[in-house]
C-alpha positions as CSV (number, residue, x, y, z in Angstrom):
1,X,23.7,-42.1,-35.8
2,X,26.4,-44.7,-35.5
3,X,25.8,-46.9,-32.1
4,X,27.6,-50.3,-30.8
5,X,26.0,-52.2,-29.0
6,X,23.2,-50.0,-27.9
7,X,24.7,-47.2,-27.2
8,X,26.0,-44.0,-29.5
9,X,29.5,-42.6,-29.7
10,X,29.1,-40.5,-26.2
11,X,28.1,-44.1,-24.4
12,X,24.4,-43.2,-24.4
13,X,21.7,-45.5,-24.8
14,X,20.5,-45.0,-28.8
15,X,16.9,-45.8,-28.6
16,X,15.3,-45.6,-25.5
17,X,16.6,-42.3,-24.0
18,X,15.8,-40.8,-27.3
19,X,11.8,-41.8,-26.9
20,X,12.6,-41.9,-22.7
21,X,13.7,-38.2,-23.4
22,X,10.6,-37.2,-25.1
23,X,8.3,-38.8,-22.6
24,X,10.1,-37.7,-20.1
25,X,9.4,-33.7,-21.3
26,X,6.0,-34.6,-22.1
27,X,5.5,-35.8,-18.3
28,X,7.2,-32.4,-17.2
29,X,5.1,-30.3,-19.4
30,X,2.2,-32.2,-18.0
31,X,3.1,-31.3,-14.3
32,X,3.7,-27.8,-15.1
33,X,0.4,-27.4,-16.6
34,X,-1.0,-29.0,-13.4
35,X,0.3,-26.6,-10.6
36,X,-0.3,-23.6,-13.2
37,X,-3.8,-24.9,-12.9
38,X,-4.1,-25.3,-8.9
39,X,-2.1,-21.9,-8.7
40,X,-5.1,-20.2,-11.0
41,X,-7.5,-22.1,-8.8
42,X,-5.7,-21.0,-5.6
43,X,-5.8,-17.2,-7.3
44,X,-9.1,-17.3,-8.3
45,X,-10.7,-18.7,-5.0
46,X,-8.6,-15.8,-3.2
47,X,-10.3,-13.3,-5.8
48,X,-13.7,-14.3,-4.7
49,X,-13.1,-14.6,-0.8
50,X,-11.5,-10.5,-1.2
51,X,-14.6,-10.1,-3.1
52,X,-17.5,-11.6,-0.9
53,X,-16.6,-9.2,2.3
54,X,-16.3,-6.2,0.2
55,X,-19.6,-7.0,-0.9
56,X,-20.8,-7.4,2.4
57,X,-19.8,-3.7,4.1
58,X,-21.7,-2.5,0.9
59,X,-25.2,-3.4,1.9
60,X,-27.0,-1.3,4.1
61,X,-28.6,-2.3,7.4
62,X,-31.8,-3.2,5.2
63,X,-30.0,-5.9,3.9
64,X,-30.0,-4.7,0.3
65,X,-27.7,-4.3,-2.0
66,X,-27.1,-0.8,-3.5
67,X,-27.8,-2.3,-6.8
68,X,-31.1,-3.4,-5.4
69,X,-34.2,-0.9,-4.5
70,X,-33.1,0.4,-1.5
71,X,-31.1,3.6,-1.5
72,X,-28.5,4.0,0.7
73,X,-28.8,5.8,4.1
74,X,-27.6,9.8,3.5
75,X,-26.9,9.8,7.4
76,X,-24.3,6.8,7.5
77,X,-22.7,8.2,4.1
78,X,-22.4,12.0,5.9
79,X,-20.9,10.0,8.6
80,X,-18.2,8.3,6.9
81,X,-17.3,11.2,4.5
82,X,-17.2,13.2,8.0
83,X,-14.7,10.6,9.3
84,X,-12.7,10.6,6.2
85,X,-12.4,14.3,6.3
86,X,-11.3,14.4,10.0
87,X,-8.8,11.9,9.6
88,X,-7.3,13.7,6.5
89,X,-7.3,17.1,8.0
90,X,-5.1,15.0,11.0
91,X,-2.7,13.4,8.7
92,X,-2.4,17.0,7.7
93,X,-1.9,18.5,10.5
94,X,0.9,16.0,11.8
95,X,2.6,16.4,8.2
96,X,2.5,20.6,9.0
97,X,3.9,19.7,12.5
98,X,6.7,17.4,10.9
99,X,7.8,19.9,8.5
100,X,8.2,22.2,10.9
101,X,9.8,20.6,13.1
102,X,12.1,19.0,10.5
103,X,13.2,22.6,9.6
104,X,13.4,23.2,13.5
105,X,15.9,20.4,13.6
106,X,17.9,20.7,10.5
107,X,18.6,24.5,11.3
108,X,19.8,23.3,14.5
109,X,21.8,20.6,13.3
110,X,23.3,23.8,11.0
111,X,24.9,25.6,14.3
112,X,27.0,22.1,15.9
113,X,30.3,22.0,14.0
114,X,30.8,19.2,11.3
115,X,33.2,16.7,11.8
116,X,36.6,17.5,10.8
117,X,38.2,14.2,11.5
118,X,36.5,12.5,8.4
119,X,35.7,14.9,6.8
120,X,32.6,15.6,4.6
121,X,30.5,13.0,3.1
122,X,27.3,13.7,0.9
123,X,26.4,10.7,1.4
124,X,26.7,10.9,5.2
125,X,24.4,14.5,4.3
126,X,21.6,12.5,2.6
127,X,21.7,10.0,5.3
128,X,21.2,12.2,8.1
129,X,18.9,14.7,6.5
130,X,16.5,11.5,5.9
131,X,16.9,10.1,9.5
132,X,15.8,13.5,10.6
133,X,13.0,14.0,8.7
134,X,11.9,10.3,9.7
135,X,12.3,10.8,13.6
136,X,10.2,14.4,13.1
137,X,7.7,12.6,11.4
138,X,7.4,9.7,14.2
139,X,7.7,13.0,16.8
140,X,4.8,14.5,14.6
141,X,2.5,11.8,15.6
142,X,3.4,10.9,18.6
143,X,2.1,14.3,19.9
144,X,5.3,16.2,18.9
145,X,5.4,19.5,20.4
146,X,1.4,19.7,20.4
147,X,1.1,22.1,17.6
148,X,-0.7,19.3,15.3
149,X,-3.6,19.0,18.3
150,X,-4.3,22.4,18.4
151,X,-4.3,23.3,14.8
152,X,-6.7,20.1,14.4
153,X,-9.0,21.9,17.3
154,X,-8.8,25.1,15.4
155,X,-9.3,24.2,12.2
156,X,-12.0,21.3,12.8
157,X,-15.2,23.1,13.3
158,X,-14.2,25.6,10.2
159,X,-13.3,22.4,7.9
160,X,-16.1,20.3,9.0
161,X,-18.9,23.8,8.3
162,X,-18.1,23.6,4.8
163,X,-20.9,21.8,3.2
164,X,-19.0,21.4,-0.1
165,X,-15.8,19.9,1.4
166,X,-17.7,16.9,2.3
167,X,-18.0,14.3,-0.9
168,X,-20.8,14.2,-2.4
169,X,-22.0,17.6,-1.4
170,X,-23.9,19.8,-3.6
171,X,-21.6,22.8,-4.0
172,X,-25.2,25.3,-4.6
173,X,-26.0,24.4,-0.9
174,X,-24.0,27.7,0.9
175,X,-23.7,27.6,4.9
C-alpha cells in the first residue's frame, strides 16, 4: 500500500493501526470471553441456589432424603394430593361460574342497542367480548354471584370420596 509519510492514501497511520487494530480486537475478544465467563458463573451459581431449597422441601421430617432409606410419610403425601385436588376442583368451580356468567353478560350486552353514531367495528367486538370475559373471571373469584362456593360445598365431599382421584391411588381399592 502506497503511504507518505506514515500515513496511507485515506490519512491513516500505515503501520501501527494495522497491528493497533489487531490488538485492539484481540483485547475485545478477550473481554467478551470474560463477562461470558462471569455471566455462566452468575447462571450457574443461580442454578444451584434454585436447586438447594427444592432439595430441601423434598426430605421428610426424618431428615432423609427420598433417595436415602427412609420412605416417605403416606399421610403427608395423602395430604398434599388432597390439597391439590381441593384447590383444582376451586379453580374449576370459579372457571364454571365465569363461564356462566360471561354468557350472562354477553346475552345482556345482546339486548342494549349498538352504537349507530360510529358504527360497527369488529375490532371494537373482539375488544369488548375479551374485557367481559376478563371482568367475569375477576367477578368469578371474587365470590361472583356465589354459585362457585356452593358447587365447591356440593361437590367436595363426593370428589374428595373417590379413592382413585387422588394421585397415586390404587384404582383396585373401591370406596
Amino acid at each position: 500500500m502506497n503511504t507518505v509519510n506514515g500515513m496511507n492514501l485515506i490519512g491513516m497511520a500505515a503501520g501501527p493501526a494495522a497491528s493497533g487494530n489487531t490488538a485492539y480486537n484481540a483485547a475485545q475478544a478477550r473481554a467478551q470471553e470474560a463477562r461470558f465467563e462471569d455471566m455462566l458463573r452468575e447462571l450457574r451459581q443461580k442454578a444451584e441456589m434454585a436447586e438447594k431449597p427444592a432439595a430441601s422441601e423434598n426430605v421428610p421430617s426424618g431428615g432423609v432424603s427420598p433417595a436415602g432409606s427412609a420412605a416417605v410419610d403416606p399421610a403427608a403425601a395423602e395430604d398434599k394430593a388432597r390439597t391439590q385436588l381441593r384447590k383444582r376442583l376451586k379453580d374449576a368451580c370459579e372457571g364454571f361460574e365465569a363461564m356462566l356468567l360471561g354468557i350472562m353478560y354477553k346475552e345482556m350486552r345482546n339486548t342494549v342497542p349498538k352504537n349507530q353514531l360510529f358504527g360497527d367495528d369488529n375490532a371494537h367486538d373482539i375488544w369488548q367480548s375479551m374485557l367481559d370475559s376478563a371482568m367475569m373471571e375477576e367477578a368469578a373469584k371474587t365470590g361472583g354471584i356465589g354459585l362457585a362456593d356452593v358447587l365447591y360445598q356440593q361437590l367436595e365431599p363426593q370428589v374428595l370420596a373417590e379413592k382413585s382421584a387422588l394421585p397415586g391411588a390404587s384404582v383396585t381399592e373401591k370406596p
